[in-house]
C-alpha positions as CSV (number, residue, x, y, z in Angstrom):
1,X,-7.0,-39.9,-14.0
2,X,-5.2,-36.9,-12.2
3,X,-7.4,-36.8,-9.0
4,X,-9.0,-33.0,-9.1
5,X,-8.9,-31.0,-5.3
6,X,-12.4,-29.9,-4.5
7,X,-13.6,-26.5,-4.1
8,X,-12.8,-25.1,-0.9
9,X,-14.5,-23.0,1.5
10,X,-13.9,-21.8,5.5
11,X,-15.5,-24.6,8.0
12,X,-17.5,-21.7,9.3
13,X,-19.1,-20.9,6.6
14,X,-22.6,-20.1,6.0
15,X,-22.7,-22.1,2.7
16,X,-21.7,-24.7,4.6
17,X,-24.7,-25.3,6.7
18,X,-27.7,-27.8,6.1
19,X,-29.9,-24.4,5.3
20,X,-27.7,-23.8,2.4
21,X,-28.4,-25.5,-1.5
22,X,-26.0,-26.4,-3.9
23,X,-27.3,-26.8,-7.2
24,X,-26.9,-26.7,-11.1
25,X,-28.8,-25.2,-13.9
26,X,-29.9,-25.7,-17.4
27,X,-32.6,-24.0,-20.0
28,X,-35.3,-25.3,-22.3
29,X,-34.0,-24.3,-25.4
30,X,-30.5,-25.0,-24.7
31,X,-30.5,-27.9,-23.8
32,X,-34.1,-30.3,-24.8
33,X,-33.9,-30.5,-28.5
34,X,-37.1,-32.2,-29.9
35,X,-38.1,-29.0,-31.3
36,X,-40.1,-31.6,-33.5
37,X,-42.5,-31.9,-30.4
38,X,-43.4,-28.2,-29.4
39,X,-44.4,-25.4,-30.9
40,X,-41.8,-23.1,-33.0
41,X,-40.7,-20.1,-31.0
42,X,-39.1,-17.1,-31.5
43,X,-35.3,-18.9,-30.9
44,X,-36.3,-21.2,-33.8
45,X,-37.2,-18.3,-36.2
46,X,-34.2,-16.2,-35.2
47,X,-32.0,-19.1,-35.7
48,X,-33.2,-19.7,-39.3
49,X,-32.1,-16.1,-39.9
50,X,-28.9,-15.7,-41.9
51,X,-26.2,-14.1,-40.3
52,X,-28.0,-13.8,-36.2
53,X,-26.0,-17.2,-34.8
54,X,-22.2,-17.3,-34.7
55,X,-22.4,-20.7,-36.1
56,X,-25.4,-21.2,-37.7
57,X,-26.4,-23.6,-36.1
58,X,-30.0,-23.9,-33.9
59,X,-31.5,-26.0,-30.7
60,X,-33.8,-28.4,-33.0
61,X,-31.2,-30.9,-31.5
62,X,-28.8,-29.0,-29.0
63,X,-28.1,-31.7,-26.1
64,X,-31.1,-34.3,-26.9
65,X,-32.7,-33.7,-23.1
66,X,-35.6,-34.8,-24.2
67,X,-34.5,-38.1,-25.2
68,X,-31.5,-38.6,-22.9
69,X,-33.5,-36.8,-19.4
70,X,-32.4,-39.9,-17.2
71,X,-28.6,-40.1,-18.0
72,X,-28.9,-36.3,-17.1
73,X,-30.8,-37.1,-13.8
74,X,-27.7,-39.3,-13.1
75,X,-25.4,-36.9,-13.6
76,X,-27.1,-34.4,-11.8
77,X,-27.2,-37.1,-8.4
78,X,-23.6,-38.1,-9.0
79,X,-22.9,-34.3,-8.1
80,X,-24.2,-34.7,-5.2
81,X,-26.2,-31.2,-5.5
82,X,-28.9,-30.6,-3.5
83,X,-31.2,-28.7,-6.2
84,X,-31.5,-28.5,-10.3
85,X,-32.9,-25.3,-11.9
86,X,-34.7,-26.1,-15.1
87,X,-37.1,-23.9,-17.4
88,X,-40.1,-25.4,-18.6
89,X,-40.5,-24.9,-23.2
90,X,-44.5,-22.9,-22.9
91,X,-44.6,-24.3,-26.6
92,X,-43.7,-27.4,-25.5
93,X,-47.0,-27.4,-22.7
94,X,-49.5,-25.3,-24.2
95,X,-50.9,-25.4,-27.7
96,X,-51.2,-22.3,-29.4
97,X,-55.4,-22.4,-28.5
98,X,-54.3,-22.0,-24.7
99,X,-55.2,-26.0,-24.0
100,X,-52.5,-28.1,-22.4
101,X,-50.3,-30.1,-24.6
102,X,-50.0,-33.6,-22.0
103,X,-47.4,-35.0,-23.8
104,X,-45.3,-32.3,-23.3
105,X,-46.3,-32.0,-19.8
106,X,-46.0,-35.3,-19.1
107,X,-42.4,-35.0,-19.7
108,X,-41.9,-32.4,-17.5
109,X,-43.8,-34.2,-14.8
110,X,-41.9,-37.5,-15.1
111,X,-38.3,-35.5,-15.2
112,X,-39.8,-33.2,-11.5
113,X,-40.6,-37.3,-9.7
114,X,-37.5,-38.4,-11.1
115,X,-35.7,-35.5,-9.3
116,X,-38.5,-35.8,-6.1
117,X,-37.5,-39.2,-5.8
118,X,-33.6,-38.8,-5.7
119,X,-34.1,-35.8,-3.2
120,X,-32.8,-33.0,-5.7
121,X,-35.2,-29.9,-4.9
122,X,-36.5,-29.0,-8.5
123,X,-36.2,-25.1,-9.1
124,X,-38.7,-24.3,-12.2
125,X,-38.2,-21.4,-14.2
126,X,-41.0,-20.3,-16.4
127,X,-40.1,-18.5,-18.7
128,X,-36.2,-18.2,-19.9
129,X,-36.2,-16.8,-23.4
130,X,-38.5,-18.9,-25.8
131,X,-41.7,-17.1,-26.3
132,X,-43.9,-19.3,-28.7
133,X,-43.4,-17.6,-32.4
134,X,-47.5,-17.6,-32.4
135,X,-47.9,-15.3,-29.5
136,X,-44.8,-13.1,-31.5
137,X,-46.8,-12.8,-34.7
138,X,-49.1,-11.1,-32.7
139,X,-46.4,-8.7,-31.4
140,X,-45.0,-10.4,-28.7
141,X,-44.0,-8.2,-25.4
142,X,-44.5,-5.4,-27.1
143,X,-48.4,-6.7,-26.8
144,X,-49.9,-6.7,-23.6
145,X,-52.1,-9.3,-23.8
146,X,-48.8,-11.8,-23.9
147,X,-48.4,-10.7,-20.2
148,X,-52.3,-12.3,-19.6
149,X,-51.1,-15.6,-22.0
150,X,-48.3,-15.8,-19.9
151,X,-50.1,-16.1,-16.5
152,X,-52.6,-18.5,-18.6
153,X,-50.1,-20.5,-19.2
154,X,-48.6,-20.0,-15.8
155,X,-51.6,-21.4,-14.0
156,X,-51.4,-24.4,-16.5
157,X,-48.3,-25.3,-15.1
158,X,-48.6,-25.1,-11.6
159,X,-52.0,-26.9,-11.6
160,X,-50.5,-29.9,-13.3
161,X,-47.3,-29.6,-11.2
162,X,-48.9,-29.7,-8.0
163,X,-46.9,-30.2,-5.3
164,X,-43.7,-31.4,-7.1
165,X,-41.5,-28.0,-7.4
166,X,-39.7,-26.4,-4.6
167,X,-39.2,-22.7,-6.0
168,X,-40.6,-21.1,-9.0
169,X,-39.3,-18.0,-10.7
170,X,-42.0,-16.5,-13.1
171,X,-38.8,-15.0,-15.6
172,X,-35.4,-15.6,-16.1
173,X,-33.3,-12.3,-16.7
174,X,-35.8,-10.0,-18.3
175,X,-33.1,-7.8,-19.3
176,X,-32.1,-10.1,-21.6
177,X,-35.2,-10.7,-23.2
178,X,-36.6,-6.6,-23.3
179,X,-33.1,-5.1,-23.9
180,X,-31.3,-7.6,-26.1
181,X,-34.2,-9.2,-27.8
182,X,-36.3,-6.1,-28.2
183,X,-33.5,-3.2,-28.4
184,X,-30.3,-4.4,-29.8
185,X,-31.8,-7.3,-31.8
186,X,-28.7,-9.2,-30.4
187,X,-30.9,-11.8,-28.9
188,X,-34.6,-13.2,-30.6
189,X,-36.6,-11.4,-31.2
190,X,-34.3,-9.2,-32.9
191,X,-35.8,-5.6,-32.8
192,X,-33.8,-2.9,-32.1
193,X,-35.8,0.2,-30.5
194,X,-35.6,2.1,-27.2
195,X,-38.9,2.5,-27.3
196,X,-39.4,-1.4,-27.7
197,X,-36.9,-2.0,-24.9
198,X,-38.6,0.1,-22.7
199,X,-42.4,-1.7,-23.5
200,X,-41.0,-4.9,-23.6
201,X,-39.6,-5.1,-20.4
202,X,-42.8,-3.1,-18.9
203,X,-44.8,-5.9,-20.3
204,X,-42.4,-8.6,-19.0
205,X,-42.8,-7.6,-15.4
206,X,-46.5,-7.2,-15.9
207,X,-46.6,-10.8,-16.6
208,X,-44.4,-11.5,-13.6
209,X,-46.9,-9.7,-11.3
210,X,-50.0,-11.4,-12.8
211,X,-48.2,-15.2,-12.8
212,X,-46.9,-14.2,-9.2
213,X,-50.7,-14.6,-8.3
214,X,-51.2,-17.8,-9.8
215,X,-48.6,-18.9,-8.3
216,X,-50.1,-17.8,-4.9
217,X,-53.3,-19.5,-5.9
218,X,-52.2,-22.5,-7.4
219,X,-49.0,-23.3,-6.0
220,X,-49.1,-21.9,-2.6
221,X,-46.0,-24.8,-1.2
222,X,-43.6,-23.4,-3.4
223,X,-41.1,-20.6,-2.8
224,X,-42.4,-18.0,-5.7
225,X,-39.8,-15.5,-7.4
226,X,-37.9,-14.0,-10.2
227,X,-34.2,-14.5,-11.0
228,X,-32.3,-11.1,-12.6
229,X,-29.2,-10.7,-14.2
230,X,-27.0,-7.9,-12.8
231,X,-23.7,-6.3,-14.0
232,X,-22.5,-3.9,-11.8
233,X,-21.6,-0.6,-12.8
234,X,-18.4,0.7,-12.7
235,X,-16.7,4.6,-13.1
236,X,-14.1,5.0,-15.5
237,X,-12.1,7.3,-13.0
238,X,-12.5,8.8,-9.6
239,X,-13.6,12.1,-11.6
240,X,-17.8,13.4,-10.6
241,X,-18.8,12.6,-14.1
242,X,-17.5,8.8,-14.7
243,X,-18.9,8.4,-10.9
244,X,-22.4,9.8,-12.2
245,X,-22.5,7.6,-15.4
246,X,-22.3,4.6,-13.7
247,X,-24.7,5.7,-11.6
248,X,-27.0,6.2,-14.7
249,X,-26.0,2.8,-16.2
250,X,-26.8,1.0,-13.4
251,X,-30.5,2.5,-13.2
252,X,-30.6,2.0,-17.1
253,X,-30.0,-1.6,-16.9
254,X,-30.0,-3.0,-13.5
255,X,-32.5,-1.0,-11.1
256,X,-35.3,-1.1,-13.9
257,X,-36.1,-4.2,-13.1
258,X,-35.3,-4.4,-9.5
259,X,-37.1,-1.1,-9.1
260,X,-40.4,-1.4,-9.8
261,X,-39.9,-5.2,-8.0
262,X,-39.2,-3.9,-4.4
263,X,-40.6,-0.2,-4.7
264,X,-43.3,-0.1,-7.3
265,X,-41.3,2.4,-10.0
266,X,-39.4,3.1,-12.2
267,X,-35.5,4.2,-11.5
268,X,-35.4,8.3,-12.2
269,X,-33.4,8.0,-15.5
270,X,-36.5,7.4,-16.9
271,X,-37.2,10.9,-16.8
272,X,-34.2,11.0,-19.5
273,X,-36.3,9.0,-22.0
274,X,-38.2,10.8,-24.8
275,X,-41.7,10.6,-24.0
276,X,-42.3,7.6,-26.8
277,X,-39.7,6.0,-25.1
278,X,-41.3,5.6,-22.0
279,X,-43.0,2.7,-20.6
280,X,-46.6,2.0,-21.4
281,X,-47.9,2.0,-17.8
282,X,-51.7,1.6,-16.7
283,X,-52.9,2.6,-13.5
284,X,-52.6,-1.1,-11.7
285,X,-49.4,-2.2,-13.3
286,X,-47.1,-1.2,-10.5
287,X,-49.0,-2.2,-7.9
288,X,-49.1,-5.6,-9.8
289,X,-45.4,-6.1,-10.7
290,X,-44.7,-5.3,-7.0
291,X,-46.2,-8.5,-5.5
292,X,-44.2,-9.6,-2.1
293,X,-41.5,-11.9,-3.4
294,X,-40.5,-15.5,-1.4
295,X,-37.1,-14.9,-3.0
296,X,-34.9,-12.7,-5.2
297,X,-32.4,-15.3,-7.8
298,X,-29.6,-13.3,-9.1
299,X,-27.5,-13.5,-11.6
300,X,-23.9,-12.6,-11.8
301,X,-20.7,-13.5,-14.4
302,X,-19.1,-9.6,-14.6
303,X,-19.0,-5.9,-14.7
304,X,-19.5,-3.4,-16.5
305,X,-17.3,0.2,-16.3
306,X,-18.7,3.1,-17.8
307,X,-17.5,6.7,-18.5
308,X,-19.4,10.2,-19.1
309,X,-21.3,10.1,-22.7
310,X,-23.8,8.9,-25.0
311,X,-27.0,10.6,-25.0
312,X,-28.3,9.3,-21.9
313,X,-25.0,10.3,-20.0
314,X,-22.8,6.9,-20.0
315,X,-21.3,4.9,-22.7
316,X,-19.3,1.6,-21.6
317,X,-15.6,1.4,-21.5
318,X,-13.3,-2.0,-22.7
319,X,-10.7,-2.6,-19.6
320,X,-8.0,-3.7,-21.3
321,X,-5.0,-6.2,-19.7
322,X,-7.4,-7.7,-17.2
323,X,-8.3,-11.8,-16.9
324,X,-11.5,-12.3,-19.1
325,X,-13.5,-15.6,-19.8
326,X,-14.3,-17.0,-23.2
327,X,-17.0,-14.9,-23.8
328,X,-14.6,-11.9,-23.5
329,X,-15.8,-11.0,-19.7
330,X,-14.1,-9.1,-17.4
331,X,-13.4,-11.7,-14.2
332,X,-14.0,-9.7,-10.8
333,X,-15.1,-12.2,-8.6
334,X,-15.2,-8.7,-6.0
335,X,-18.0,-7.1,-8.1
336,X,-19.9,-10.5,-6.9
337,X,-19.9,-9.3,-3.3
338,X,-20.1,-5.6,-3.6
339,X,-23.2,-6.2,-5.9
340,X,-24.7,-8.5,-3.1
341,X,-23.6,-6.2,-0.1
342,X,-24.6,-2.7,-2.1
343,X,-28.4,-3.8,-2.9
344,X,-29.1,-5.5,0.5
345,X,-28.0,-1.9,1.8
346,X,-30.1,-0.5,-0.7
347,X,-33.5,-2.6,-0.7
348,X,-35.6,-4.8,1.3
349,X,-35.0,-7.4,-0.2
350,X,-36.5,-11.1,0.5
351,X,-33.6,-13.8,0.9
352,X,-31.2,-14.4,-2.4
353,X,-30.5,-17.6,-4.3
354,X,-27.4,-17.4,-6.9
355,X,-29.4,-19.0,-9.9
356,X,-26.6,-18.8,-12.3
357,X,-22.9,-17.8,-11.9
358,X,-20.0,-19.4,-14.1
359,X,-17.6,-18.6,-17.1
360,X,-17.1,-19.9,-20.5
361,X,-13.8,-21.7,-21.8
362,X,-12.5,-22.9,-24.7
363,X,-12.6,-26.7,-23.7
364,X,-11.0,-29.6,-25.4
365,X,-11.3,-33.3,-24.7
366,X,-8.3,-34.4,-24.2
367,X,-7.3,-38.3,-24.0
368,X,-10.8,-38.4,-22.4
369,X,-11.1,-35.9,-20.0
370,X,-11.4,-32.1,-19.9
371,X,-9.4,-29.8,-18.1
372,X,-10.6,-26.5,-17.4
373,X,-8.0,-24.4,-15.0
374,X,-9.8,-20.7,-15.9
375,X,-13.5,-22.1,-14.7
376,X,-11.7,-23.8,-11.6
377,X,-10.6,-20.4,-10.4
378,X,-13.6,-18.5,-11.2
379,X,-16.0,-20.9,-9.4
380,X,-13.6,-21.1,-6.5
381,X,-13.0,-17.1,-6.0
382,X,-16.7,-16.8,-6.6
383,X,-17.6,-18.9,-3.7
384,X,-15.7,-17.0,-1.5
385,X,-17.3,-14.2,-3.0
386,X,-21.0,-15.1,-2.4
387,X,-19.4,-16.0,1.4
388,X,-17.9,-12.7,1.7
389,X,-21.4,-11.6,0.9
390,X,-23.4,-13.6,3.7
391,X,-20.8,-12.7,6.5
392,X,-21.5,-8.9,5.7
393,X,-25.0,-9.5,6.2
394,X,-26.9,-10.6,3.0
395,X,-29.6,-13.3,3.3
396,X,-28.4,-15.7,0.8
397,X,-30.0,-19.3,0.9
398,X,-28.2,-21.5,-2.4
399,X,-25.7,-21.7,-5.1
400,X,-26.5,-22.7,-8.5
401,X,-23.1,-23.2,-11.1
402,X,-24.3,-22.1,-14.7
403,X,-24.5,-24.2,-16.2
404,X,-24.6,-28.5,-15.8
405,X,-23.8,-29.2,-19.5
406,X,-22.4,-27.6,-22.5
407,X,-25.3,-26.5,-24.5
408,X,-26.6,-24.1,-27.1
409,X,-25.1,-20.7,-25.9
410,X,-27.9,-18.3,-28.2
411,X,-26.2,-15.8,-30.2
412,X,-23.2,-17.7,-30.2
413,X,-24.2,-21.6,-31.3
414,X,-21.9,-24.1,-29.8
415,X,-18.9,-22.2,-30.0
416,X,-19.0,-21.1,-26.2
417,X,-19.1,-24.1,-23.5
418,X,-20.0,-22.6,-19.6
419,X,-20.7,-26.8,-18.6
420,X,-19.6,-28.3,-15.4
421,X,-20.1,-31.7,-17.8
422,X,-18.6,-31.8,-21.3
423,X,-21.0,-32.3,-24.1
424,X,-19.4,-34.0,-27.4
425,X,-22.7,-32.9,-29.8
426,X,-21.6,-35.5,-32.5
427,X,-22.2,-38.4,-30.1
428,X,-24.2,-36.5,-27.2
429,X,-21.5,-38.1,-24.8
430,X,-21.3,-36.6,-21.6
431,X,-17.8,-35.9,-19.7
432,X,-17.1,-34.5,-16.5
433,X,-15.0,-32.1,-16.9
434,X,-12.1,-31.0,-13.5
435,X,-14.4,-28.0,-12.6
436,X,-17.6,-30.8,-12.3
437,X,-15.3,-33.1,-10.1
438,X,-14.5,-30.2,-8.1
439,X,-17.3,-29.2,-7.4
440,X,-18.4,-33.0,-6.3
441,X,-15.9,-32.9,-4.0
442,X,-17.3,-30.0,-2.2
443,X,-20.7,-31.6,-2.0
444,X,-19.1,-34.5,-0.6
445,X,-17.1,-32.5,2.0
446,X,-20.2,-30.3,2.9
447,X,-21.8,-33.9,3.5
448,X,-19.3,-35.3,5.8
449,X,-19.3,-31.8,7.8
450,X,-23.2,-32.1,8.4
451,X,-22.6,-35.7,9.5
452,X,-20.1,-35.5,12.1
């Protein structure tokens, strides 16, 4: 086996340091299967929908977690990581009359000693897509009362947890969930409406700010926080208007969720939106969804450039000749750091984990092994991206490569792969791919540093 050269970073650096985590992350749906065993959610409906998944294919099965939790435990240790982010399934947990489903929880509580007991620092995300199809049927976030079963559920979790998770974030990328689920209808639940958009995402920090306090009450040991996806906004051209539509972009889809996070409202653009388009705000809500935060996660795998147009004053613009992953992303592991540097100029913000940051690549097993040359170099430049970042002054406290395994990529089935580890889905055998060995080597070189 061709011996793989770990990551590399500068012996001064931050990242370096015992205060710094390393870590890998997964998702509930993309990864557990057992859909047998939870409630149906509004993945499972979506999937059954002709025409919404590349491959029509679903996560009934995806990577058989469920069943095969300790080989994945293993792998996760023979990284050498210092922390796993994992989301917990709220079908899997709850039953749809609000009581706790122990068998499901059980699961979860055996998988957090197993990770306790090997020393990997379990991050818990609570909510990362898969809203239980019951609580849709009732309209889902376009419903406020979701944002109340949410912190139900919430308060579930953490009592049975206890003591066992490190850091909780309340949602995973509500972008993702209000703008592409609600929207475009790109992602579950499929709607497509502004006006949707706009409520869904009110509602989704709603139910951030009310499971923030549940978390205070219930969980007080545990770092508490929300992870956000960011894609940094771009101009076009040096010209005034390209400049201002980026500027516009970025408030459309990036500040309205930090926004109303840090400062308690909403970026101006929403003075742009038709009045039905608007958010459905009560007099508490931002006072609520601004709740002091232990820790900001972000997101990162691109940018986005925009130029003037559109008929709220951008419209996005295809780079073309540039280095782009498999999912067709533009790779600028610079964007990384000026994102970082630009908000912490920007905001008070609390200290920064990287919760997800990797690249998709069409990989092949090969004579048993996986080489992946495309994810190597994105990983490695993004490193010294997110170091870049901490030497100009941003608080940033861990790592996390997106994602540990192959798994089910939404929209796009299994055609996409972002694993460190190589999932075959006929046999559910599991295969370090070079990117996975490199970055083991980096734990192991960040070991011996702290030891000598």
């Amino acid at each position: 086996m061709t011996q793989i050269p770990p990551f590399k970073l500068p012996a001064d650096s931050p990242m370096m340091s015992d205060n710094f985590l390393f870590g890998v992350a997964t998702a509930s749906f993309q990864i557990e299967g057992a859909a047998d065993s939870r409630l149906p959610c509004i993945w499972d409906t979506f999937c059954a929908t002709a025409g919404k998944i590349a491959d029509g294919s679903d996560g009934s099965v995806a990577c058989d977690h469920v069943r095969l939790w300790r080989d994945d435990v293993d792998l996760i240790d023979n990284l050498g990581v210092d922390a796993y982010r994992l989301s917990v399934s709220w079908g899997r947990v709850m039953h749809a009359d609000g009581s706790v489903n122990r068998d499901g929880m059980a699961f979860y509580i055996d998988l957090l000693d197993e990770l306790n007991h090997r020393g990997i620092k379990p991050f818990v995300t609570l909510y990362h897509w898969d809203l239980p199809q019951y609580l849709e049927d009732k309209g889902g976030w376009l419903n406020r009362d979701t944002a109340h079963a949410f912190a139900h559920y919430v308060r579930a979790v953490a009592q049975a947890f206890g003591d066992r998770v490190y850091a909780y974030s309340t949602l995973n990328e509500p972008f993702c969930s209000a703008f592409l689920g609600y929207e475009t209808g790109i992602h579950a639940p499929g709607h497509q409406s502004r006006a949707m958009g706009r409520s869904a995402a009110h509602h989704l920090l709603l139910g951030h700010g009310l499971a923030m306090a549940e978390l205070r009450q219930h969980a007080p040991k545990a770092l508490a926080g929300i992870v956000l996806n960011f894609g940094p906004a771009y101009p076009q051209s040096d010209c005034e208007a390209d400049a201002r539509a980026a500027q516009l972009a970025h408030e459309y889809f990036n500040l309205w969720y930090l926004q109303p996070l840090m400062e308690g409202r909403y970026p101006d653009i929403m003075g742009a939106l038709a009045s039905d388009e608007r958010p459905p705000i009560e007099d508490s809500d931002m006072a609520i969804i601004s709740a002091p935060l232990d820790y900001l996660g972000i997101n990162y795998y691109t940018r986005n450039v925009y130029r003037a147009g559109g008929d709220l004053g951008f419209e996005e613009v295809r780079i073309e000749g540039v280095p782009r992953t498999a999912m067709g992303w533009e790779i600028v592991p610079a964007a990384l750091t000026d994102l970082l540097v630009s908000l912490n100029r920007a905001f008070t913000l609390p200290p920064i984990f990287i919760t997800e940051n990797g690249a998709a690549e069409d990989d092949k097993l090969v004579g048993g092994a996986v080489h992946d040359p495309m994810r190597l170099e994105y990983l490695q430049t993004h490193l010294l991206a997110v170091d870049a970042a901490i030497r100009d002054g941003v608080d940033i406290r861990g790592y996390f490569a997106w994602s540990l395994m192959d798994n089910f990529e939404w929209a796009e089935g299994y055609n996409k792969r972002f694993g460190l580890v190589y999932v075959d889905y006929q046999s559910q055998a599991r295969v370090l791919k070079s990117s996975a060995q490199a970055y083991r080597g980096l734990m192991t070189q960040k070991r011996a540093s702290l030891t000598k």
